[in-house]
N, C-alpha and C positions, 0 to 999 in steps of 0.2 A: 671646594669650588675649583673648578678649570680652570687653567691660567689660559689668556687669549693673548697669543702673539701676533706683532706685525709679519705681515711677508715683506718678506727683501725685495718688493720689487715696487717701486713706486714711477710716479712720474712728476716732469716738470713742466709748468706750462708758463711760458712767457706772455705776458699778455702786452701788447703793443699796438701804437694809432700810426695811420701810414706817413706822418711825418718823423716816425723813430722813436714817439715818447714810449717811456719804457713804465709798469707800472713793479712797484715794488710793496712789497710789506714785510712792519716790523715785528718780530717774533717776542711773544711774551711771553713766552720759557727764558727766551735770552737776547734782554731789549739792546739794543744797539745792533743786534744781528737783521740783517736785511735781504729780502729775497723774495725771487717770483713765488707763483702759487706751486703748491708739493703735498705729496699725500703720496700713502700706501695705499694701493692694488687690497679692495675687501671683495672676500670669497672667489668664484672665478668671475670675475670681471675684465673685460680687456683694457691695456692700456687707454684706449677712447673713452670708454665709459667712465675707466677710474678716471682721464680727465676731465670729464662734462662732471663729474662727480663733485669734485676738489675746486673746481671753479668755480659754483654754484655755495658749495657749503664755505668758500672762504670769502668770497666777494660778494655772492648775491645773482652775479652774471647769469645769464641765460645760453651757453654755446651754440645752441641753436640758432640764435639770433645775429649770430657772427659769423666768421672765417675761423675755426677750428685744423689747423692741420697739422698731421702727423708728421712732421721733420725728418723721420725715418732713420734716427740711429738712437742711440744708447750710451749712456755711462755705466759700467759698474765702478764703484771706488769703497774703499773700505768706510762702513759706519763707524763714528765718532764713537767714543769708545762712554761716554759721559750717556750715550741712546741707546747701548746697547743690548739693558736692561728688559726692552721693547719686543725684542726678536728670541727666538728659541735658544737657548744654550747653545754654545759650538756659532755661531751665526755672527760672521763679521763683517757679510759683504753685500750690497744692494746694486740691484741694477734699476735704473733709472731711464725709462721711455721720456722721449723729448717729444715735445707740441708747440705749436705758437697759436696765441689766440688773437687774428688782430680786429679791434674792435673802430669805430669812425673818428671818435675822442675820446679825450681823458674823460673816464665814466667814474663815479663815485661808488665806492666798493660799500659794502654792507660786510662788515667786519665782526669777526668772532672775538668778543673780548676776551677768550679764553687761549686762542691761538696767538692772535696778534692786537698791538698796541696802536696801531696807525699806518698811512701809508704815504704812499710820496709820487708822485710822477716824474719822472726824469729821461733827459737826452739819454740814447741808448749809449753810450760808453760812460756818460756821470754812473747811468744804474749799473753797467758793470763791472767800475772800479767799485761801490759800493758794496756789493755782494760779498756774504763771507764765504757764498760756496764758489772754486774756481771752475766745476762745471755749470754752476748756473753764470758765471762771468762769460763763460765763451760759448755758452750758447744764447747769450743776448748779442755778441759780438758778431755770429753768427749773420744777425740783424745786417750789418754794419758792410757785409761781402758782398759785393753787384755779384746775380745772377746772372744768367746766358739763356737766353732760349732756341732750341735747335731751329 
C-alpha cells in the first residue's frame, strides 16, 4: 500500500463577527490546544478552495454565504516535529495561506469529533492569547489593526 502524505502547504482561516468575536476550536489530537479553522492543500487545489474546503468540513459553514477573503500573505514555520510523521521524509517546513471568513454572529459550528472537542467564541485578543500557534495569534491580531482606505 502507498503511503499518502500531507503537502506542506496548508491554510488558516479566521473566522470572525464584525464586532471582533473570534471563533476558536479545540483540537482532539491535543485537547487544551486551541485554534482557528486549518487544513492541508488536497491535490491541486488553490489556497480558496482548500479554504471553502476546511471551513465546511470543520464547522459546517457554507463560505459562500459569507465574506471569505484572502489576506494576501503567508507563514512558512517549521512543522512540529510530534506531525511530522504526516509529510514525506526530508519535509520540515509548511507554508500557510491566511484567509479571514467574517460571518454576521457567533454561528454554531458542526464539529468533527474526530478533529475537535469543542469550541469557544472570544474577543479577538482573549482568542489570540489562547492560540497555541503564534501565527495563528497574529493573524487574529491582525483583526485588531485599523485599516486605511486610499
Amino acid at each position: 500500500m502507498e503511503q499518502s502524505y500531507k503537502q506542506p502547504i496548508s491554510v488558516l482561516v479566521v473566522i470572525y463577527t464584525p464586532d471582533l468575536q473570534v471563533l476558536l476550536l479545540e483540537r482532539a489530537d491535543r485537547p487544551g490546544w486551541w485554534q482557528s479553522v486549518t487544513g492541508s492543500q488536497d491535490g491541486d487545489e488553490s489556497p480558496a478552495q482548500t479554504a471553502q474546503r476546511e471551513v465546511a468540513e470543520e464547522t459546517g459553514f457554507d463560505t459562500r454565504r459569507f465574506s471569505l477573503q484572502d489576506w494576501h500573505y503567508f507563514n512558512t514555520f517549521e512543522i512540529f516535529p510530534h506531525w511530522r510523521h504526516r509529510y514525506a521524509p526530508g519535509v520540515t517546513e509548511n507554508t500557510e495561506y491566511v484567509f479571514g471568513l467574517r460571518v454576521p454572529t457567533p454561528l454554531i459550528p458542526r464539529l468533527s469529533p474526530t478533529e475537535h472537542l469543542s469550541y469557544q467564541w472570544l474577543a479577538a485578543e482573549q482568542a489570540a492569547e489562547r492560540c497555541f500557534s503564534p501565527s495563528n495569534a497574529a493573524a487574529i491580531r491582525r483583526l485588531l489593526v485599523p485599516t486605511t482606505s486610499a
